[in-house]
C-alpha positions in Angstrom: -3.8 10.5 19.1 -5.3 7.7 16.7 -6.6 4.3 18.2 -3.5 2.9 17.8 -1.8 5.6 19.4 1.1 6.4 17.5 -0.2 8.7 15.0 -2.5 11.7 15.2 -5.8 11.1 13.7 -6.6 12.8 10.9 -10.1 14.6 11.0 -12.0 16.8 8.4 -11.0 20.8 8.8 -13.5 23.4 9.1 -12.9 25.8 5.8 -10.7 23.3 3.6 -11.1 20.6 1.3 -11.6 17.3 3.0 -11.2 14.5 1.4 -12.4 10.9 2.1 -10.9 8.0 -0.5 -12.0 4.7 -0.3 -10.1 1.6 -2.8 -12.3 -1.5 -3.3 -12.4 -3.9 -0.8 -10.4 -6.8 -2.1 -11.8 -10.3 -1.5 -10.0 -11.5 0.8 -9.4 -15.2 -0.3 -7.4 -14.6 -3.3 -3.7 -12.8 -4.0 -3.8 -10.0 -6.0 -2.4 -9.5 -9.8 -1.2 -6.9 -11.7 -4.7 -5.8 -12.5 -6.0 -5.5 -9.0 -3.0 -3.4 -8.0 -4.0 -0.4 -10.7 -7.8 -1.1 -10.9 -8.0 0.2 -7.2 -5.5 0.1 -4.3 -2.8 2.1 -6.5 -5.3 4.9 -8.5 -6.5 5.9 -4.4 -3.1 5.9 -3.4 -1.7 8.2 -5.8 -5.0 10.7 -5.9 -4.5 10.2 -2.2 -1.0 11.6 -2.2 -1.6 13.9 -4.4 -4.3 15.5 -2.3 -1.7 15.5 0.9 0.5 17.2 -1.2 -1.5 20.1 -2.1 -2.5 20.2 1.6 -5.9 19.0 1.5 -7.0 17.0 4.8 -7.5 13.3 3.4 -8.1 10.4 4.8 -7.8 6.8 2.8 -9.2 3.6 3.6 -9.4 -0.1 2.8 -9.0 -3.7 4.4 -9.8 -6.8 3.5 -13.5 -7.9 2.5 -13.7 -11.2 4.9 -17.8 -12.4 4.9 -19.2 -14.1 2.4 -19.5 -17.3 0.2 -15.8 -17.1 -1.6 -14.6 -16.9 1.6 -16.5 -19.8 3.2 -15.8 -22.2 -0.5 -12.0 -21.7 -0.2 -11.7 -22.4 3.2 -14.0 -25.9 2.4 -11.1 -26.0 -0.5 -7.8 -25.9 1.8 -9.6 -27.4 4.8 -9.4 -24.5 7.4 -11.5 -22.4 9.1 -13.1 -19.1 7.1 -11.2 -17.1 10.3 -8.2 -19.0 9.4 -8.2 -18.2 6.3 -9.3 -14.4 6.4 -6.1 -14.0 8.6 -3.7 -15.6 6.2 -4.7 -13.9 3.1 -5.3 -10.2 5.1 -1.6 -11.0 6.2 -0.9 -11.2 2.2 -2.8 -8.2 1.1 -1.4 -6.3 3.6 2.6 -7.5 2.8 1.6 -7.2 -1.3 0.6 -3.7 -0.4 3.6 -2.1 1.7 5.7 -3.7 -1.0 4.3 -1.0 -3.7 4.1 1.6 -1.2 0.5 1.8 -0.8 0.0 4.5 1.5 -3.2 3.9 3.3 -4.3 5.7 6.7 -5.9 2.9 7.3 -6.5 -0.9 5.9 -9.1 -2.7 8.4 -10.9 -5.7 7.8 -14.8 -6.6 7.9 -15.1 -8.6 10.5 -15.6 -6.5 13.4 -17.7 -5.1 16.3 -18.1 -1.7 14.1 -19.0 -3.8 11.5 -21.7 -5.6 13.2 -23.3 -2.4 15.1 -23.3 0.1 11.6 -24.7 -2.8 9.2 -27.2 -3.8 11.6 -28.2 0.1 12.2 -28.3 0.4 8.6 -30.6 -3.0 8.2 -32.9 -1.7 11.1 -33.5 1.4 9.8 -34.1 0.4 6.2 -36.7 -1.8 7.9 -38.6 0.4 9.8 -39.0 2.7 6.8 -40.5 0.1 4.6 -37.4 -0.4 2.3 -37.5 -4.2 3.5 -39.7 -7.0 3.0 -39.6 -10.7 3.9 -40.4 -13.1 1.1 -40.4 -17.0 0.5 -38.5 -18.2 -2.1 -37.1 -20.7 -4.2 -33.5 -21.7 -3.7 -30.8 -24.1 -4.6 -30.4 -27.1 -2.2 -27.4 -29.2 -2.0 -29.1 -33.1 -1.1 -25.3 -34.6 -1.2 -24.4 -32.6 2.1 -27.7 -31.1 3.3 -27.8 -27.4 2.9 -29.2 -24.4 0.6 -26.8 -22.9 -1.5 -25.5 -19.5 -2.1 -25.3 -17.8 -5.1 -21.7 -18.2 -5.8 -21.8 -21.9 -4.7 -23.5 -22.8 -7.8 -22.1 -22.7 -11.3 -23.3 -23.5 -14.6 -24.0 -22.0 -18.0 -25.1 -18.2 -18.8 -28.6 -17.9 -20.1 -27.5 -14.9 -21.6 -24.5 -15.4 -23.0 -23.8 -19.2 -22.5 -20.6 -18.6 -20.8 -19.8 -22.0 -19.3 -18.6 -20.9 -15.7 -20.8 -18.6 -14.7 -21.4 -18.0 -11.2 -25.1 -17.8 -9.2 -24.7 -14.4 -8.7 -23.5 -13.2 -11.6 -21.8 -13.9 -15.1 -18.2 -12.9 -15.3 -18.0 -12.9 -19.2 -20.7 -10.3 -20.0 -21.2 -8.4 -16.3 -25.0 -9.7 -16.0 -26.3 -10.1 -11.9 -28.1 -13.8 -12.1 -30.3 -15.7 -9.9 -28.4 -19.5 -9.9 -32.0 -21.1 -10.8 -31.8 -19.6 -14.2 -28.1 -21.2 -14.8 -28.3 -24.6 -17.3 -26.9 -27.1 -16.6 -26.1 -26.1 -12.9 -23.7 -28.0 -10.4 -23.0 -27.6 -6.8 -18.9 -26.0 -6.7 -18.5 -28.2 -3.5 -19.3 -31.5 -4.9 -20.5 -31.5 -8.3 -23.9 -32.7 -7.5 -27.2 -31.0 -9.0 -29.0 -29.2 -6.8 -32.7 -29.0 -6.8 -35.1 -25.9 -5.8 -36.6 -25.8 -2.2 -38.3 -22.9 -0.8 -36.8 -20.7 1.9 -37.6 -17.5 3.6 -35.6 -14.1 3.1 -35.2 -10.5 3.4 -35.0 -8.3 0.2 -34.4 -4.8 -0.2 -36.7 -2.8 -2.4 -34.6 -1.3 -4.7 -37.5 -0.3 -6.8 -39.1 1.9 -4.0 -35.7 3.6 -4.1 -35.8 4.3 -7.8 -36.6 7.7 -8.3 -34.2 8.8 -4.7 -31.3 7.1 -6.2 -31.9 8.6 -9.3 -32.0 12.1 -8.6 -28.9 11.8 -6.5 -27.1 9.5 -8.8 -27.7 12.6 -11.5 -26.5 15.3 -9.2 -23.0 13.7 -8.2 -22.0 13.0 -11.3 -22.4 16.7 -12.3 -21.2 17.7 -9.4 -18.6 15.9 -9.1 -16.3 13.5 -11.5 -17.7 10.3 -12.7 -16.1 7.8 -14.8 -17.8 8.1 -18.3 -18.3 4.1 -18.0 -19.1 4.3 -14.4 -22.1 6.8 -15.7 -22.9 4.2 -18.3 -23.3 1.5 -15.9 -25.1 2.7 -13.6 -27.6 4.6 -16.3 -28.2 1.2 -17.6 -29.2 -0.6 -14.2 -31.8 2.9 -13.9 -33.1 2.6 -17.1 -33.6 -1.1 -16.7 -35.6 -0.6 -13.8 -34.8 -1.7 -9.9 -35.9 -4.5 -8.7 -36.1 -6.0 -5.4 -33.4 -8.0 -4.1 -32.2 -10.5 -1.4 -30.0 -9.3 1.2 -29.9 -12.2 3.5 -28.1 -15.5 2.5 -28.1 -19.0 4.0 -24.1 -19.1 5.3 -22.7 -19.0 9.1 -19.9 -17.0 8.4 -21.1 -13.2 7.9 -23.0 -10.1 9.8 -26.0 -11.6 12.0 -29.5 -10.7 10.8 -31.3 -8.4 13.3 -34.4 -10.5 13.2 -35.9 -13.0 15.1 -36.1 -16.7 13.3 -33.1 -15.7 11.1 -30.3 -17.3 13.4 -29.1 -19.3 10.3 -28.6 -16.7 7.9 -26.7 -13.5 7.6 -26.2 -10.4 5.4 -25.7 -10.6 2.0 -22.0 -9.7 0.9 -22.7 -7.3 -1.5 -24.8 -5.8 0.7 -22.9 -4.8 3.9 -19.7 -5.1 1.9 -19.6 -1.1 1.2 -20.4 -0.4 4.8 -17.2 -1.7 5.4 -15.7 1.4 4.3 -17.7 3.2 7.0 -16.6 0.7 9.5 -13.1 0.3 9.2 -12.8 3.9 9.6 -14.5 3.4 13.1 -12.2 1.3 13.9 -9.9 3.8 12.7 -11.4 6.8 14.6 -13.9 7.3 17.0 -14.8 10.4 15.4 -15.9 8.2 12.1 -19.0 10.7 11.9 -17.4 13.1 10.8 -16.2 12.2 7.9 -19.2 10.3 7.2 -22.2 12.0 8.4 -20.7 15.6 7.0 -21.5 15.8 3.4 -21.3 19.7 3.5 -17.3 19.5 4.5 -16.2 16.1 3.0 -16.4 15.1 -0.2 -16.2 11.1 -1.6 -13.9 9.4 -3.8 -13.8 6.5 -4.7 -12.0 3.7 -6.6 -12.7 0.7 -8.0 -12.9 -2.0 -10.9 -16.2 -1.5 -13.5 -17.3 -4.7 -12.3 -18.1 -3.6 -8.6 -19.9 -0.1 -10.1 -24.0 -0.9 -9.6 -22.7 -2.1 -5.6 -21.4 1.6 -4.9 -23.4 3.7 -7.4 -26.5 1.6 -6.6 -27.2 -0.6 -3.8 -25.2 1.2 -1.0 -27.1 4.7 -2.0 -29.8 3.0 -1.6 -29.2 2.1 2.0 -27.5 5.3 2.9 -30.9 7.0 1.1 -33.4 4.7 2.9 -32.1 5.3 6.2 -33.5 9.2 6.3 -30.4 9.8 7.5 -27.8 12.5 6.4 -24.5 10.6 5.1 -21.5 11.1 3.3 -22.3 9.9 -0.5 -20.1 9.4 -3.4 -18.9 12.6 -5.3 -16.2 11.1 -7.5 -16.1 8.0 -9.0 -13.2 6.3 -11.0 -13.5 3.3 -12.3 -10.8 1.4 -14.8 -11.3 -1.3 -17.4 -9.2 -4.0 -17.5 -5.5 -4.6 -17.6 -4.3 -7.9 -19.9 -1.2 -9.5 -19.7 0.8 -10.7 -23.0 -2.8 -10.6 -24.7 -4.3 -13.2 -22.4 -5.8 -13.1 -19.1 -3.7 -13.5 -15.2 -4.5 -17.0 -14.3 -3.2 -18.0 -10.8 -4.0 -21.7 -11.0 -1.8 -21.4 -14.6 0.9 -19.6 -13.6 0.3 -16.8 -16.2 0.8 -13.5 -14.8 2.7 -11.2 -12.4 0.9 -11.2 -8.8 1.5 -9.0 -5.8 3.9 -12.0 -4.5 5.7 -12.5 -7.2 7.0 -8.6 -8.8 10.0 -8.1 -6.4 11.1 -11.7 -7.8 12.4 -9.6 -10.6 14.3 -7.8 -8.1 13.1 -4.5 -10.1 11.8 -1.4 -7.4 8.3 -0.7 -6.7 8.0 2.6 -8.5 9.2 1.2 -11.5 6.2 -0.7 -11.3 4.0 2.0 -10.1 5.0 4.0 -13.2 4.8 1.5 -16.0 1.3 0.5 -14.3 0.0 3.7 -13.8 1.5 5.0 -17.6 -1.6 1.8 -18.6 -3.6 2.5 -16.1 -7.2 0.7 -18.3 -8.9 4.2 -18.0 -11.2 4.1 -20.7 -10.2 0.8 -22.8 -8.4 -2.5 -22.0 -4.9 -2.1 -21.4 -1.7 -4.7 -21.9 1.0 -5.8 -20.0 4.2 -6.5 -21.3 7.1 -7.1 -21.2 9.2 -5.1 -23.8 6.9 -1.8 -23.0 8.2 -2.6 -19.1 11.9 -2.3 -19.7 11.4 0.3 -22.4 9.5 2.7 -19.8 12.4 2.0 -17.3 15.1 2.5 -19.8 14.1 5.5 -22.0 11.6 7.3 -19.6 12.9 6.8 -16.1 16.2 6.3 -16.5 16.8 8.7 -19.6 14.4 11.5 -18.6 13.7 11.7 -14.7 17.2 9.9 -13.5 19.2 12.0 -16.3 17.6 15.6 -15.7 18.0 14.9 -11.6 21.6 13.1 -11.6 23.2 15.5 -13.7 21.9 19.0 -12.4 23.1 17.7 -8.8 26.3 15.7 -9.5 27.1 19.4 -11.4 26.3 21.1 -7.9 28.5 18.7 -6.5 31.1 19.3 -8.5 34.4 21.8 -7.6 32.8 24.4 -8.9 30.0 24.6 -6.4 31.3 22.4 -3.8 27.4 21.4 -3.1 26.3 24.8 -2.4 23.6 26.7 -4.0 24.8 29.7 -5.6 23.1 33.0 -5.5 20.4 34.1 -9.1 22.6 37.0 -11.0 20.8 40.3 -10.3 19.2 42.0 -12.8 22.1 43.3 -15.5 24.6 40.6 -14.5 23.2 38.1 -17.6 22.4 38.7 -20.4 19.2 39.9 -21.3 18.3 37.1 -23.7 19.7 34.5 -21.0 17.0 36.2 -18.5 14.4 36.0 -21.3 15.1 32.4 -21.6 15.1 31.9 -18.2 11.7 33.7 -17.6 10.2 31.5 -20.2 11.4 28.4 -18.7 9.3 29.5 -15.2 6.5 30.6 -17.5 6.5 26.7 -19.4 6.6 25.0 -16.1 3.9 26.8 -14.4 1.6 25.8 -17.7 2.5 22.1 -16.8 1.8 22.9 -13.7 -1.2 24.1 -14.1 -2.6 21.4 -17.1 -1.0 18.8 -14.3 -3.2 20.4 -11.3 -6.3 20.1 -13.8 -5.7 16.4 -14.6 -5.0 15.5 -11.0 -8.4 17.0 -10.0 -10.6 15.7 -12.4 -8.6 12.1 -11.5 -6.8 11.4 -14.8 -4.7 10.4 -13.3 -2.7 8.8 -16.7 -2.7 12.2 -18.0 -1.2 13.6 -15.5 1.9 11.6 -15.2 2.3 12.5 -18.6 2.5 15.8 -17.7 4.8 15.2 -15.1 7.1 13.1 -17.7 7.3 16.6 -19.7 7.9 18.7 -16.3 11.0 16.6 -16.3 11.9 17.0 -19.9 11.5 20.8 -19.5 14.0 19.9 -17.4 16.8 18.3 -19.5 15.6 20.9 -22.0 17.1 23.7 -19.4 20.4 21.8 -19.0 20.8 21.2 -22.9 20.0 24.4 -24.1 22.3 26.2 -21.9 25.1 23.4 -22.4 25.8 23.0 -18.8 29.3 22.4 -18.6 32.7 23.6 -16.7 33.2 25.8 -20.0 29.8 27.6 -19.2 31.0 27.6 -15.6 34.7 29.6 -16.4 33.6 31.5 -19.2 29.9 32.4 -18.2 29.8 32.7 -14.1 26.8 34.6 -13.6 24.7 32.3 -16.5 25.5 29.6 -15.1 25.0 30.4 -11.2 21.6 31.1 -12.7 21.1 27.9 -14.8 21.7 26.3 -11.7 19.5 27.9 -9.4 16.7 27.3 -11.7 17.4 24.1 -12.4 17.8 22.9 -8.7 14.3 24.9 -8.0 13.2 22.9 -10.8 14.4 19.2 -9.2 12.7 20.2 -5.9 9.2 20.9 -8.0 9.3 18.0 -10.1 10.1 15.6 -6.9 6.2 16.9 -5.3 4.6 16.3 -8.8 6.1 12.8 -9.0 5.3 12.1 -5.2 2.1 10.4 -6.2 3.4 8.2 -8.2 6.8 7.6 -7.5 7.1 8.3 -3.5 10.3 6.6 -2.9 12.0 8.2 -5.8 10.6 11.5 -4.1 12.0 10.3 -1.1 15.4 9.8 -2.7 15.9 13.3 -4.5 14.6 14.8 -1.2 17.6 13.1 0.8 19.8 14.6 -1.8 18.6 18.2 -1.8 18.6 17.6 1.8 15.1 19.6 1.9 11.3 18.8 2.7 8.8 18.3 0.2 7.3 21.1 -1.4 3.3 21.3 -1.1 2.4 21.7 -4.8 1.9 25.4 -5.4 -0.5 27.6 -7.5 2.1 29.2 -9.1 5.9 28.2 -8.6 8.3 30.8 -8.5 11.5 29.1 -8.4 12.7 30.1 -5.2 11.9 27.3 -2.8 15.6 26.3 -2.3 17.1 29.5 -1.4 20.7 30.2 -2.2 23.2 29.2 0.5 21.6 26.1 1.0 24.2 22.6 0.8 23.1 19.7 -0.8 23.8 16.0 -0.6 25.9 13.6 -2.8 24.0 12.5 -5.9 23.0 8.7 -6.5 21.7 7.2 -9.6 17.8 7.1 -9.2 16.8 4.3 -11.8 19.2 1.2 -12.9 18.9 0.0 -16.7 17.3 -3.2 -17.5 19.1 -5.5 -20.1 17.2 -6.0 -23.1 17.6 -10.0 -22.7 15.6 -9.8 -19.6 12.6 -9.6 -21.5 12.7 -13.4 -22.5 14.1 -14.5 -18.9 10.6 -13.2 -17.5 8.5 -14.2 -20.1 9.1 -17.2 -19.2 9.0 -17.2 -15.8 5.7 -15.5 -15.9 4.4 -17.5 -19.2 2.3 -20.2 -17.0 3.1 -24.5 -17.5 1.9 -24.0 -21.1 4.5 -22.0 -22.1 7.5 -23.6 -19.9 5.9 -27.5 -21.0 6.3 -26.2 -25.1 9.7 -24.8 -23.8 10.4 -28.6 -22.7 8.7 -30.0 -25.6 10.9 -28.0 -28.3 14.2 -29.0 -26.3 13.0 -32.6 -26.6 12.7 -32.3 -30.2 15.7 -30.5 -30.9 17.7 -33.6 -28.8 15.5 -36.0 -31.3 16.7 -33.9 -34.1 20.4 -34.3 -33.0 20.0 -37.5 -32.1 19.0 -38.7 -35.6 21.8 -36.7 -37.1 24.2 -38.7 -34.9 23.1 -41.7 -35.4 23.0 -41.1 -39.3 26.6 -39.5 -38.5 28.0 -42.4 -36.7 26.7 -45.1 -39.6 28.5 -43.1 -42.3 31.2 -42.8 -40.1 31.2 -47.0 -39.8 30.4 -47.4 -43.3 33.9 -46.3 -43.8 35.8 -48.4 -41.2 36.1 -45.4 -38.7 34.7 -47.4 -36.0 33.1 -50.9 -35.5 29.3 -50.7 -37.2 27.7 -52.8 -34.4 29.3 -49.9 -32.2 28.1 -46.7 -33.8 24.4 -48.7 -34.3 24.5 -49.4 -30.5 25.4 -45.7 -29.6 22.9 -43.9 -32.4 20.0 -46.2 -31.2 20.8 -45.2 -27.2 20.9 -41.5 -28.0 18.0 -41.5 -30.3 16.2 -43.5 -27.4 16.6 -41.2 -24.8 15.6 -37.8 -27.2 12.5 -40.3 -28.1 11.5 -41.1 -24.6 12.1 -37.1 -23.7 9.8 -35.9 -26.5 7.6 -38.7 -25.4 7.1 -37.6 -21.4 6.8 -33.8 -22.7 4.3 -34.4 -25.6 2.6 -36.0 -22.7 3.0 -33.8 -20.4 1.6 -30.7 -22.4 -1.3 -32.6 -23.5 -2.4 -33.0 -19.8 -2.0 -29.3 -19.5 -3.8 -28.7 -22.4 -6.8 -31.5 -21.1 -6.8 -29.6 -17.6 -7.1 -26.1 -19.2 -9.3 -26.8 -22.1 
């Protein structure tokens, strides 16, 4: 039994393909967009499914990424503790990530006893090999409340790029690491204040005493195994730069303890002991952890992440695993995305711009509708968009007019009179036609070759490519249907065609819902309760004979509901940030004005002929066009705070 005793653990298999997945830790202190869903958590999930259904032993992991200096700013920020807060948001990944059926074996967090006991290991041995080296050095001090600085406490301008926000530790416009003393113009992100240099003592990592190790294996795993072409291209460049060495100890409370004496004040570096999570939370998983990652002759490594967190798993954590002389577990596959834009801008939580993991099942819209439109612009090798119209046009013309069609209509047909919901027996050879068995043949011979280019794409983790494949598995489908006019006509005037239509067609449904399962797992779910039959483990070769003849299915529902066109603008809206619902204000204030005037102007004519008393209509056209005024007045306002505040 697992540690929490309800499940049993899953361990690697002597003879089979064992399969480790990890999904970047996500920072705790944030909620996740959009983008954070498909650049990790939702790519492992579906390769991780995948991998279950062809039988492979697989384990995925992931939890919360707790220790650090975010963590320790935003709890200053909303005036709790950094435990506090670790527990709400973990509480918040964790709800974001059930709701789009994120399937994980396990999802720890960092701070734990495993954690403490395998980073420290790690440290120790690092040092007693000579990877480690204490140096003084020069670091940011706070004066306005006494205390040295981490990296991401300080901000200022790139001297690279001159981005204006750029962290200590690194520039998020152009991907550069920094050191926060070469910022201009730096400020301290709790208060404001300058900070000035003071020395301090630390431990760094040679990284550059690791060069020609990490390099050799860097070049081996990615032609062993499958490597991101812009995961390759990072990490070449961060080789060909040249390691150098680099602080793994920070001045914070709130992290790993430093195995030294005289370092009681400091802790581990995030973005070092940060991957050692992964090896962590699956101790807390199993016992057994070992074995998956001490066995690098059964088990191979996959994992997913975002191209900003590349050099940390590609890089600094082989390093470690390397400088321990120890035999580990390292990374085999890598997949990494780009990024994934909403309405040609950026998610912004603090604007409002953006769907976030709290906010999609506001739409009321089902999680694999999600799942698919995300993973159908999944950022593989480019930036990708969001939006809105390509949403409801994947939901309308792919999933309900291509997988709902070919699945409702092949079972409500079963359901029918004619069958009564039972299967009926293939025609034996003679009984059809031999063109009709030609056809028939070469609609099993079409499907295997999705089959097969849709096994290819799934093992090399395209993972975009292969849910196009599945998309034409399912047209194959409605292709079946159509070109055999499935009908009652074919039914009374063609028995033996049609009993064979069906049978394919049903053997068909049950095939498609196992290629889907990765990406669509309630959906699977569904069409599994309505063929009232277990999932099919995705075969070498299908043979269209896993629902045998006899067998009684359920009543068919409608997979996928249609999205009205006008919801497009409804969510737009909603989604647009205060800049867009302040101009939404702004242009109804000046349409009032607008009518207003006309009223006013109305009302005069309207006195100028007697119609009413001319003090009157004056008196009523100058009210009117006051309140429009004073409207247009507060919004103009209004949006030009926003735009002061976001400038």
């Amino acid at each position: 039994m697992a540690s929490n005793g309800t499940k049993t653990e899953i361990l690697p298999e002597e003879g089979k393909k064992n399969v480790l997945i990890t999904s970047a830790l996500p920072y705790v202190n944030n909620v996740p967009h959009l983008g954070n869903v498909i650049g990790s958590v939702l790519s492992a999930d579906v390769f991780s499914r995948y991998c279950k259904a062809r039988g492979h032993p697989t384990l995925f992991v992931c939890g919360t990424d707790e220790y650090g200096t975010a963590t320790e700013t935003k709890a200053i920020e909303e005036n709790i503790t950094p435990q506090q807060l670790c527990d709400k948001y973990n509480r918040i990944h964790k709800e974001v990530y059930d709701w789009f059926g994120i399937g994980f074996d396990h999802f720890g967090r960092t701070p734990t006893t495993e954690q403490t006991d395998i980073a420290q290991d790690i440290f120790t041995k690092l040092h007693e090999n000579g990877y480690l080296e204490e140096r003084t050095t020069t670091q940011p001090y706070c004066e306005q409340h006494k205390g040295f600085l981490a990296d991401r406490f300080v901000e200022g301008e790139c001297p690279l790029c001159g981005y204006a926000d750029a962290r200590g530790d690194q520039c998020d416009k152009c991907g550069h690491l920094l050191d926060p003393l070469d910022l201009k113009k730096p400020r301290c992100k709790l208060d404001g204040a300058t900070p000035e240099a003071r020395e301090t003592k630390h431990v760094f990592i040679l990284l550059d005493k690791l060069q020609e190790q990490v390099s050799s294996w860097s070049a081996k795993s990615h032609a062993d195994g499958v490597w991101s072409e812009n995961g390759i291209n990072i990490t070449n460049a961060w080789l060909k730069e040249g390691l150098k060495p680099r602080g793994i100890t920070r001045d914070l409370k709130w992290g790993t303890a430093v195995p030294l004496p005289g370092y009681d004040d400091k802790v581990l570096y995030v973005w070092f002991d940060a991957c050692i999570g992964y090896v962590s939370i699956t101790a807390t998983y199993t016992k057994h952890w070992e074995k998956w990652w001490r066995n690098p002759e059964n088990v191979e490594l996959y994992q997913f992440m975002g191209k900003d967190n590349v050099p940390f798993h590609t890089v600094v954590f082989p390093c470690s695993q390397l400088g321990t002389g120890e035999k580990w577990t390292m990374l085999n596959t890598l997949s990494t995305t780009e990024y994934l834009n909403y309405e040609g801008g950026k998610f912004s939580k603090s604007r409002g711009i953006g769907v976030f993991g709290t906010s999609a099942k506001e739409t009321g819209v089902a999680p694999d509708v999600w799942r698919y439109f995300l993973l159908m612009r999944r950022p593989e090798t480019s930036d990708t968009e969001f939006q809105w119209d390509g949403f409801i046009a994947a939901n309308n013309n792919e999933l309900v007019a291509n997988f709902g069609n070919f699945v409702n209509r092949i079972l409500k047909y079963v359901n029918s009179a004619n069958y009564d919901s039972v299967i009926p027996s293939p025609p034996k050879a003679g009984e059809v036609a031999e063109e009709v068995q030609q056809s028939l043949s070469q609609h099993v011979k079409e499907a295997n070759e999705l089959l097969r280019k849709y096994r290819e794409e799934m093992d090399a983790v395209h993972l975009k490519a292969g849910l196009f494949a599945a998309r034409e598995l399912s047209s194959l489908g409605n292709k079946l249907l159509q070109d055999n006019r499935l009908d009652n006509s074919l039914f009374q005037n063609e028995r033996p065609r049609c009993d064979a239509v069906v049978y394919t067609a049903i053997n068909h449904v049950h095939l498609l819902a196992s290629v889907i399962a990765p990406y669509l797992p309630a959906t699977t779910q569904a069409i599994l309760e309505q063929l009232q039959a277990e999932l099919l483990i995705i075969p070498d070769t299908w043979e269209a004979s896993s629902i045998a003849p006899g067998h009684k299915i359920g009543k068919a529902q409608h997979l996928f509901k249609t999205i009205k066109p006008e919801k497009e603008k409804e969510w737009r809206e909603l989604f647009g940030g205060d800049e867009l619902k302040k101009q939404k204000e702004a242009d109804a204030a000046k349409k009032a004005a607008r009518k207003a005037d006309k009223d006013r102007k109305k009302a005069k004519k309207a006195a100028d002929k007697g119609q009413v008393g001319v003090e009157d209509a004056e008196k009523d056209g100058v009210q009117t066009e006051a309140k429009a005024g004073d409207a247009l007045e507060e919004v103009t306002e209004g949006t030009k705070q926003v735009s002061l505040q976001t400038s």
